[in-house]
C-alpha positions as CSV (number, residue, x, y, z in Angstrom):
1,X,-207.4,63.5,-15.3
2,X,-203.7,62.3,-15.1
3,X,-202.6,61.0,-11.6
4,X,-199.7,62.3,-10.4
5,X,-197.0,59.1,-8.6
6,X,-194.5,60.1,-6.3
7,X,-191.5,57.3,-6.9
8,X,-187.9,57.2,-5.5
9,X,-185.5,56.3,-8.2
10,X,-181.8,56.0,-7.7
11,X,-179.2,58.6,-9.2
12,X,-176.5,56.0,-10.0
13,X,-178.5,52.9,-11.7
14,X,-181.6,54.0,-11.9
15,X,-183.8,51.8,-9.7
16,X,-187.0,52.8,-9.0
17,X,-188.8,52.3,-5.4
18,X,-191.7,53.4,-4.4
19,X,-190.0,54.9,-0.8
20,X,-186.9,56.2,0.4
21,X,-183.8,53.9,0.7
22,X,-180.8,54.9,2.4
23,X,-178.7,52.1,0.1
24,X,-180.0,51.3,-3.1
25,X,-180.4,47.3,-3.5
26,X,-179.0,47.6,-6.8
27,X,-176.0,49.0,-6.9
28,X,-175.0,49.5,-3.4
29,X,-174.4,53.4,-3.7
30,X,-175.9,55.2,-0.4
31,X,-177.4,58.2,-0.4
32,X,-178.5,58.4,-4.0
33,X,-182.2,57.9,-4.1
34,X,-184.4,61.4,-4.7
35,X,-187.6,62.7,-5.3
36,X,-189.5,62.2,-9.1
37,X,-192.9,62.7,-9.7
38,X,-194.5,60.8,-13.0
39,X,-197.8,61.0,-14.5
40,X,-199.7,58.0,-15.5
41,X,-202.2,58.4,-18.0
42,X,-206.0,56.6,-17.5
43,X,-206.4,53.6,-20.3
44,X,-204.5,52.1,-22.6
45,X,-201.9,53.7,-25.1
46,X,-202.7,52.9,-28.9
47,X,-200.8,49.9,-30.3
48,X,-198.3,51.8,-32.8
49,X,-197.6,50.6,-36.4
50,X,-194.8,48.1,-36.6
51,X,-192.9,48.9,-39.3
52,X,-189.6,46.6,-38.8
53,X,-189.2,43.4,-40.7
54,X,-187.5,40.6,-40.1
55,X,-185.1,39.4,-42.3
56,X,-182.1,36.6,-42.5
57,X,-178.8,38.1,-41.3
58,X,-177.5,36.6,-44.2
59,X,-179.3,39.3,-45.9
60,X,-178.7,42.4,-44.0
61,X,-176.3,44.1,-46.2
62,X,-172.6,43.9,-45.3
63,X,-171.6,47.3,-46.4
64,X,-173.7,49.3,-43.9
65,X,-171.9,51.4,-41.6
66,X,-168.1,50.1,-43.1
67,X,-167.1,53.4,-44.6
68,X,-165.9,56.0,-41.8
69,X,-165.4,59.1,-41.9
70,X,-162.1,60.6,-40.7
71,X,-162.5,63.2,-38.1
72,X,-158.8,64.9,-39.0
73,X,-157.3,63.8,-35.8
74,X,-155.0,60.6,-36.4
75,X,-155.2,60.5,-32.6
76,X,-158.6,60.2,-31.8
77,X,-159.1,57.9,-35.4
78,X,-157.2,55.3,-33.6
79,X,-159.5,55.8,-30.5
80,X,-162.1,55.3,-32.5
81,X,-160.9,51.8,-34.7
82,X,-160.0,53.8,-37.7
83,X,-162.9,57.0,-37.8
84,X,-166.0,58.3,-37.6
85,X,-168.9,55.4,-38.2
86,X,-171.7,56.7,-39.8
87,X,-175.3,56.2,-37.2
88,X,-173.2,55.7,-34.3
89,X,-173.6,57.4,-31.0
90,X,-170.9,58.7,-28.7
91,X,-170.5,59.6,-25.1
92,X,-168.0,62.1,-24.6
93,X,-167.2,62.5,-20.6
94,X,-164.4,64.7,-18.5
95,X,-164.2,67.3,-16.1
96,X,-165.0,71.1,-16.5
97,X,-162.7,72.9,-18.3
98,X,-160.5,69.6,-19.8
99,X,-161.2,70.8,-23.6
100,X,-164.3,68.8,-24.0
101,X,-166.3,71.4,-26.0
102,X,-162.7,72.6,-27.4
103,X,-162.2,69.5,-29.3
104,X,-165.8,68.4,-30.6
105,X,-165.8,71.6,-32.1
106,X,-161.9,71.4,-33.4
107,X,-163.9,68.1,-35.1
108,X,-166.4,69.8,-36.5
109,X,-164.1,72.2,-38.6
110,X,-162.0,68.8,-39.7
111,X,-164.4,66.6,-41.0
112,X,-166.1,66.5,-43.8
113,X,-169.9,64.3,-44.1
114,X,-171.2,64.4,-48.1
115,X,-174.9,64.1,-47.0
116,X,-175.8,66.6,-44.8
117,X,-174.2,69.7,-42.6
118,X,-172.9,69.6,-39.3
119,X,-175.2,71.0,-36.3
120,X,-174.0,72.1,-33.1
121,X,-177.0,71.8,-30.6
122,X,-175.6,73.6,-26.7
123,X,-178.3,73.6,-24.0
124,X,-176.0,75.8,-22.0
125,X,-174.1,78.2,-23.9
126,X,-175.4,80.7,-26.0
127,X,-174.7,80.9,-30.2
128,X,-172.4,83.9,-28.8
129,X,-170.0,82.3,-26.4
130,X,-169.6,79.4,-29.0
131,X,-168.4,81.9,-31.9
132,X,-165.8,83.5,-29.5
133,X,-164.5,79.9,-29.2
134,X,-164.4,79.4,-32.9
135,X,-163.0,82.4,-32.9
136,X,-160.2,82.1,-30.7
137,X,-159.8,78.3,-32.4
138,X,-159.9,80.0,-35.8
139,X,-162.4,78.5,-37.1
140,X,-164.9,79.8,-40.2
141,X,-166.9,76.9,-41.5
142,X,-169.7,77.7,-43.0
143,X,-170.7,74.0,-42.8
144,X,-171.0,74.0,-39.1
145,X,-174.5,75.2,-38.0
146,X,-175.7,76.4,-34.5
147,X,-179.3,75.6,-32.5
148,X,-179.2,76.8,-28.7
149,X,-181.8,74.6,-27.4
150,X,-182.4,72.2,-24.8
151,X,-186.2,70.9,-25.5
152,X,-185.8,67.6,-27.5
153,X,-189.1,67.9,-29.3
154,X,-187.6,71.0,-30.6
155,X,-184.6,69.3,-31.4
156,X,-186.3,66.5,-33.4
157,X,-187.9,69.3,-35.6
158,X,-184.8,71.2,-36.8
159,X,-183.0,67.8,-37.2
160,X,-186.0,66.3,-39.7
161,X,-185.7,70.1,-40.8
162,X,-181.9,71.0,-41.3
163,X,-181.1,67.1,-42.1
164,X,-178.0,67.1,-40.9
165,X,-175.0,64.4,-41.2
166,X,-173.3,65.6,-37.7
167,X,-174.9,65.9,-34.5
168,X,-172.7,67.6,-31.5
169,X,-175.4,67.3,-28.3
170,X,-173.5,69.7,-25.6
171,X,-174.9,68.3,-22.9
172,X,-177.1,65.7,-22.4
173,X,-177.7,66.8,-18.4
174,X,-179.1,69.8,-19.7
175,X,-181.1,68.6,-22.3
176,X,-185.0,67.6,-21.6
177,X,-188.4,66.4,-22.6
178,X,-191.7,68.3,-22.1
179,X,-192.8,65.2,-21.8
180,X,-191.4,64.1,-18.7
181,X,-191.9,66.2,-15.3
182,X,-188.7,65.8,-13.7
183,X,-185.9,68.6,-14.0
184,X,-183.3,68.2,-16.7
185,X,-180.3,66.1,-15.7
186,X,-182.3,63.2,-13.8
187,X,-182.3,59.7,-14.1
188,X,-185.8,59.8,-15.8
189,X,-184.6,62.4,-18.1
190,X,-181.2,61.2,-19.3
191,X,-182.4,57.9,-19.8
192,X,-185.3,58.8,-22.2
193,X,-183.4,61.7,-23.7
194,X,-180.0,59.5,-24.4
195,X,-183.2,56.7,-26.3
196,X,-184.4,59.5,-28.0
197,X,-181.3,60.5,-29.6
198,X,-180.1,57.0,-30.1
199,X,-183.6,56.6,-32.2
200,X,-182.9,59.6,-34.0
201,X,-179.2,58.8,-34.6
202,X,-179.6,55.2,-35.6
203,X,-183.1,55.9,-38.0
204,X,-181.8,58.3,-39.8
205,X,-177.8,57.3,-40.2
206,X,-176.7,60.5,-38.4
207,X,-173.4,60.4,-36.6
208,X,-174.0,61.8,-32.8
209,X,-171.6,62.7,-29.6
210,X,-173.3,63.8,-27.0
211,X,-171.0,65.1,-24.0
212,X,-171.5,64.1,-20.5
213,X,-170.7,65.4,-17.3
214,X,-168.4,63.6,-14.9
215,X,-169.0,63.2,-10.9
216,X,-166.8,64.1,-8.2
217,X,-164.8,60.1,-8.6
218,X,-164.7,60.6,-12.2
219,X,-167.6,58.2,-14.1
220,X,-170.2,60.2,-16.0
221,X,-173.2,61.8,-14.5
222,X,-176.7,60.1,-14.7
223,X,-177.5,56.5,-15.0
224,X,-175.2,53.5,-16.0
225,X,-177.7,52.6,-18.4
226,X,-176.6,55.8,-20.7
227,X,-173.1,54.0,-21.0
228,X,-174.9,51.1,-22.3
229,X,-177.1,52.8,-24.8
230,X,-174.2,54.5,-26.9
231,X,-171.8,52.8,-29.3
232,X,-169.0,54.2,-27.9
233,X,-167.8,55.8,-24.4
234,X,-164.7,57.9,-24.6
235,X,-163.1,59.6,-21.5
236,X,-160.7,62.7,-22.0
237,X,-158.7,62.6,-18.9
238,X,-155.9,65.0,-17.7
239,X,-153.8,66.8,-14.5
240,X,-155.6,70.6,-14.2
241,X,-152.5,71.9,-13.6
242,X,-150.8,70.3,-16.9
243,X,-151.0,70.8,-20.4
244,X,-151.6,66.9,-21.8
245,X,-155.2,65.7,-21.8
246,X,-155.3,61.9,-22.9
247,X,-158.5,60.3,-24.6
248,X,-159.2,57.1,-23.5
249,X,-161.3,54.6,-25.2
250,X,-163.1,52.6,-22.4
251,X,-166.1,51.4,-24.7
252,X,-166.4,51.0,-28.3
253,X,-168.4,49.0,-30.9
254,X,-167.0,49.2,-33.7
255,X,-163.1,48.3,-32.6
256,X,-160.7,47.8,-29.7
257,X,-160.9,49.5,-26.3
258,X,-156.9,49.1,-25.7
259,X,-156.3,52.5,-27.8
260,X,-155.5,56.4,-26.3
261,X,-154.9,59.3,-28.1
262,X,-152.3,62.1,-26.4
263,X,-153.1,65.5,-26.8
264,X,-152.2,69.0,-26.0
265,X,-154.1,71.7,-24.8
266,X,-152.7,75.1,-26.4
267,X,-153.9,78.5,-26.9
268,X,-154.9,77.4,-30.7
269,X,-157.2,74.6,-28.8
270,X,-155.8,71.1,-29.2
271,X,-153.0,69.6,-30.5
272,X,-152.4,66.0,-31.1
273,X,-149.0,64.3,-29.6
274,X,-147.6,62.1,-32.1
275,X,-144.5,61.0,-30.4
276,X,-145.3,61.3,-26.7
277,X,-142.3,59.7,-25.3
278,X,-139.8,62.3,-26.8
279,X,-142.0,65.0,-25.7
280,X,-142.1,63.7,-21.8
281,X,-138.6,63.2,-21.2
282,X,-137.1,65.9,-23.6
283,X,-136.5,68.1,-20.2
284,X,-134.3,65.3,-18.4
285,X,-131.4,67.6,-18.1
286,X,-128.5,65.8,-16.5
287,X,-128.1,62.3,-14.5
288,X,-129.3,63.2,-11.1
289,X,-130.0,60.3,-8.6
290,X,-133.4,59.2,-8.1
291,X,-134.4,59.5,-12.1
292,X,-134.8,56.5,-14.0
293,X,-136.9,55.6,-17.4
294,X,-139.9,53.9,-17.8
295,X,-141.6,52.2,-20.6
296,X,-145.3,51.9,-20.3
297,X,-147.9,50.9,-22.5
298,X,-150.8,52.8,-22.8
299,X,-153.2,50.9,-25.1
300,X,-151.7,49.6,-27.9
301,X,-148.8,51.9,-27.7
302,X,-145.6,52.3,-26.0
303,X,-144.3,55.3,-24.2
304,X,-141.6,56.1,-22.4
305,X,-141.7,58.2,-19.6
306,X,-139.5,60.0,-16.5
307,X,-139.8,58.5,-13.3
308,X,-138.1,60.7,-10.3
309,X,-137.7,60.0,-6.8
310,X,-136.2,61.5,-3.4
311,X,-135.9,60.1,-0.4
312,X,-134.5,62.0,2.9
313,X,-134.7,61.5,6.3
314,X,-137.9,62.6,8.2
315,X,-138.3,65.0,10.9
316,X,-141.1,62.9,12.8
317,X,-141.4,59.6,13.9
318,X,-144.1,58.6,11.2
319,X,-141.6,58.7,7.8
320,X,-144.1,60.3,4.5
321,X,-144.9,58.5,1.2
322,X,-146.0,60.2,-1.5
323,X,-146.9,59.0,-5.4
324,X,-147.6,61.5,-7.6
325,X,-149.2,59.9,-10.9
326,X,-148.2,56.1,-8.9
327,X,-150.7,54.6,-6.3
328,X,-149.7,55.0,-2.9
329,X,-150.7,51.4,-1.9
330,X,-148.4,50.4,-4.5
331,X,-145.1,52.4,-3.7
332,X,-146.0,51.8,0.1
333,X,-145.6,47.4,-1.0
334,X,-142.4,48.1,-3.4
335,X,-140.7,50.3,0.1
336,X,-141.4,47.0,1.8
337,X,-140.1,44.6,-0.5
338,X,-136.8,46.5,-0.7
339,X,-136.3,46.9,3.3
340,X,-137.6,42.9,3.8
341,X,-135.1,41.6,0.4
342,X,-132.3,44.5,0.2
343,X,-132.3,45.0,4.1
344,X,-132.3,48.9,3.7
345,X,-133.6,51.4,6.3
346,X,-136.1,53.0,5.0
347,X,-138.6,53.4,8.1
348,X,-137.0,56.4,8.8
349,X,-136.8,58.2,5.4
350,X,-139.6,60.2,3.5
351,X,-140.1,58.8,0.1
352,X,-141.8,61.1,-2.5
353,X,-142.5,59.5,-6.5
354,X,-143.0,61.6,-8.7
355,X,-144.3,60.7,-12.5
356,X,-142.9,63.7,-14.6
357,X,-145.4,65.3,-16.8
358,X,-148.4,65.0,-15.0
359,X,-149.4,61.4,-16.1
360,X,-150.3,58.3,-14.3
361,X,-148.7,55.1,-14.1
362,X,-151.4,52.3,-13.6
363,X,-149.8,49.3,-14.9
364,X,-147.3,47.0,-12.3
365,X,-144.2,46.8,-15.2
366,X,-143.1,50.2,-13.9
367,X,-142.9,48.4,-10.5
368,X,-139.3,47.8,-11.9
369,X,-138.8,51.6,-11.8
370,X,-139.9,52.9,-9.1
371,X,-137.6,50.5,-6.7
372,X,-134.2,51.7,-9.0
373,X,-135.3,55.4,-8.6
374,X,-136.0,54.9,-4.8
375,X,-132.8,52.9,-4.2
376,X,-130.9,55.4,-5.4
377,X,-132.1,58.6,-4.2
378,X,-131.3,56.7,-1.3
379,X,-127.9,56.2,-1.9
380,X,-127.2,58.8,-3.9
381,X,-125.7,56.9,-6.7
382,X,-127.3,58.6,-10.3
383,X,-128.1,55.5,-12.7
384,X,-127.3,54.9,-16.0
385,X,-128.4,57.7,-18.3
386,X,-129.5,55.7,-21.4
387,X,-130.9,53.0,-19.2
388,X,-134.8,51.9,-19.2
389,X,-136.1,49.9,-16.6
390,X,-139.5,47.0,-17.2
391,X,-140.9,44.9,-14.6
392,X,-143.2,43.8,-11.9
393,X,-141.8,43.2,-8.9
394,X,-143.9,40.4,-6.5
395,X,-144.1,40.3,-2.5
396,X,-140.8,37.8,-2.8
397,X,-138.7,40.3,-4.5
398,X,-139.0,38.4,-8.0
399,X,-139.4,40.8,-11.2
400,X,-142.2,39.1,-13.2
401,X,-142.8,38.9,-16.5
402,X,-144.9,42.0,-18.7
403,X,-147.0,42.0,-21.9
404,X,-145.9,43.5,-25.3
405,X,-141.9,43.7,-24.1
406,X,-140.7,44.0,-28.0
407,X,-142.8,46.9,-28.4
408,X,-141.4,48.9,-25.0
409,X,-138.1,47.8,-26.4
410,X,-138.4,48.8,-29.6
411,X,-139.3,52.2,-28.2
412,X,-136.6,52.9,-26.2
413,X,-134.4,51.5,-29.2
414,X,-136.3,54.0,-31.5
415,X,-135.2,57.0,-28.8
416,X,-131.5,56.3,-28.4
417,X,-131.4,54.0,-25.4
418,X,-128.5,51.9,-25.1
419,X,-129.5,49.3,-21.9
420,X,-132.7,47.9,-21.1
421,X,-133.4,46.0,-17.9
422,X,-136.0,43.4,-18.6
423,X,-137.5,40.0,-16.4
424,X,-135.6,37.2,-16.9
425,X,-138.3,34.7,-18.2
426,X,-139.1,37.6,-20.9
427,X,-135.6,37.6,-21.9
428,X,-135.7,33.9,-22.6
429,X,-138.7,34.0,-24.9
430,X,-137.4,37.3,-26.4
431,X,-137.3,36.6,-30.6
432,X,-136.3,40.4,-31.0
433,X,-131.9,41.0,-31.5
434,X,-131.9,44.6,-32.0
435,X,-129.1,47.2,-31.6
436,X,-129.6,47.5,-27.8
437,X,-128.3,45.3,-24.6
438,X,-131.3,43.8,-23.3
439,X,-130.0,42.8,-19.4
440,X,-132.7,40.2,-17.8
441,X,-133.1,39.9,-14.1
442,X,-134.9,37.2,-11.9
443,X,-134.9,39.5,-8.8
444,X,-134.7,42.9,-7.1
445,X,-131.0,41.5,-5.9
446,X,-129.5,40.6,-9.5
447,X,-131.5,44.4,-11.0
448,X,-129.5,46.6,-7.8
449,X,-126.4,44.4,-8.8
450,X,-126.7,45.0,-12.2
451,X,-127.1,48.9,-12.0
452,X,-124.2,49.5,-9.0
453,X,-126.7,49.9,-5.8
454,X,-125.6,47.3,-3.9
């Protein structure tokens, strides 16, 4: 008779121990160790066949897995180094109701595998509900086939079946094994599931995304060890309130991880951005104070974007600072550089930052920004209209030098900008005489001089 184990194993890593920990020695996450119970069988399991050879790598032939396959989307072709890779496997993650499910099966209509069909396998909605999406998407492929299962044994017999080219798993936490007694979406059932489909996937040359559920701080749900399995981890990300959902390359195989693809979510379903930074400050109406122009690079790519801020005195004796799509630590550093090098007042003013459009700005060269737009909400003096602003700004009031400054140029250039505030020592090693006046600054002092706040 089996004998039944009772082992603790932890939701985050995937440690095993055979009792209850309060921290996991791992990882360090508390609270994440729960209740599995596995079955060991009595004896020894039968030595399997090996059927692998080894070979030279010389040898291995160089052609295998070149030719991709686009998936219609220039967007999410760049995410992925150029397409579709035949026999990889891809993690899909994002919150409910981002356009997960929307866009694989926007994909599915697009592209086109010679060898096989494409089947959509959902463990939690029915062949119904999916039509009504492909309805509302209009879509009518008869290329796209439809299995409502979760058991993977069941799974493995329609694939050998149905031989498909193009797997959609939708999702892997609610996929399982009969094999396993533990309830679908644990540790022990991800992780063997995930190796199941990754044998599948990478025996047979079948190009696989499996979708993933994301926690409450945003990674996906189950063990880190499923990020590790798959070729390639993509994260669509996006403000619930907004329309724009960026995919976001933050593991991938078979090219660069410094590529995102902008898209918008529409009643049709989604609809790729091709020139974001017209799109996110096409509603700048006016020259108000407090608005200024950023250029950021997000992957590869330049953007420019709308930064806005207002600041006004407070009520209470504990002034507000609020970032909107900025980090609060850092607009709380940039309020203190300019009342330590400017000598302004600012302890008694609320300061609110706004990024228009719903996205984030994670990377310091919009430091540069953010102090123009706060400096003159301040003062109430509206800056230049056609001006964009690059820089980081250090604890000494210096604006320091920033990556890929030809390319942010060349994208303002490309939009009609006429000035362009830069750092200094990027200036001196700029090789790039375009039609624009490139102004470089050493400090927050020479930047406020330069723009008429001080």
């Amino acid at each position: 008779m089996p004998k039944n184990q009772i082992i603790y194993v932890c939701s985050q890593c995937g440690n095993e121990s055979p009792k209850w920990l309060g921290k996991c020695p791992a990882c360090g996450s508390w609270n994440t160790y729960y209740e599995e119970k596995i079955v060991k069988e009595k004896g020894t399991a039968e030595r399997k066949n090996i059927t692998s050879q080894i070979v030279k790598l010389s040898e291995v032939p160089k052609s295998e897995g070149k030719e991709r396959v686009k998936t219609g989307y220039d967007e999410l072709d760049r995410v992925l180094g150029g397409g579709l890779v035949p026999g990889s496997l891809i993690l899909l993650g994002g919150e409910p109701g981002i356009g997960k499910s929307t866009l694989i099966l926007q994909i599915c209509d697009k592209v086109k595998f010679e060898s096989g069909p494409t089947l959509y396998i959902s463990g939690e909605e029915s062949g119904t509900q999916i039509s009504l999406r492909a309805e509302r998407l209009k879509i009518n492929n008869d290329n796209i086939m439809f299995l409502g299962e979760a058991n993977i044994e069941l799974i493995e017999e329609a694939i050998n079946d149905k031989k498909p080219a193009f797997i959609i798993i939708d999702s892997i936490q609610t996929m399982y094994s009969s094999d396993i007694p533990a309830a679908p979406g644990s540790v022990s059932q991800v992780r063997e599931i995930t190796a199941k489909i990754m044998k599948i996937c990478k025996q047979k040359a079948i190009t696989t995304v499996i979708i993933g559920h994301v926690t409450k701080d945003g990674t996906i749900a189950g063990p880190r060890v499923l990020e590790h399995m798959v070729d390639t981890v993509l994260y669509l990300e996006g403000e619930r309130y907004f329309s724009y959902r960026m995919l976001r390359g933050v593991k991938n195989r078979f090219g660069s991880t410094n590529e995102v693809g902008l898209f918008e979510m529409r009643e049709e379903g989604m609809v790729e951005v091709t020139n974001p930074s017209e799109l996110l400050i096409s509603e700048r109406d006016g020259n108000p104070a407090g608005s200024v122009i950023v250029a950021t690079l997000e992957g590869t790519r330049s953007m420019l974007i709308e930064l806005q801020a207002l600041v006004a005195r407070t009520a209470f004796g504990l002034p507000r600072r609020t970032g909107q799509g900025v980090e609060y630590n850092r607009l709380v550093l940039l309020i203190a550089v300019l009342e330590k090098k400017l000598g302004m007042q600012l302890s008694d003013q609320d300061a609110y930052v706004n990024v228009v459009g719903g996205m984030r700005l994670d990377e310091p060269a919009a430091d540069l920004g953010i102090a123009l737009a706060v400096v003159s909400s301040f003062k109430n003096i509206p800056l230049p209209k056609d001006l964009v602003a690059i820089g980081e700004i250090g604890l000494t009031g210096e604006v320091r030098v920033v990556n890929s400054i030809e390319k942010r140029i060349k994208e303002a250039e490309k939009l009609g900008f006429k000035t362009c505030l830069i750092p200094q020592n990027n200036k001196k090693q700029l090789k790039y005489k375009g039609n624009i006046n490139i102004i470089g600054v050493a400090n927050v002092n020479e930047a406020m001089k330069t723009c008429n706040l001080k």
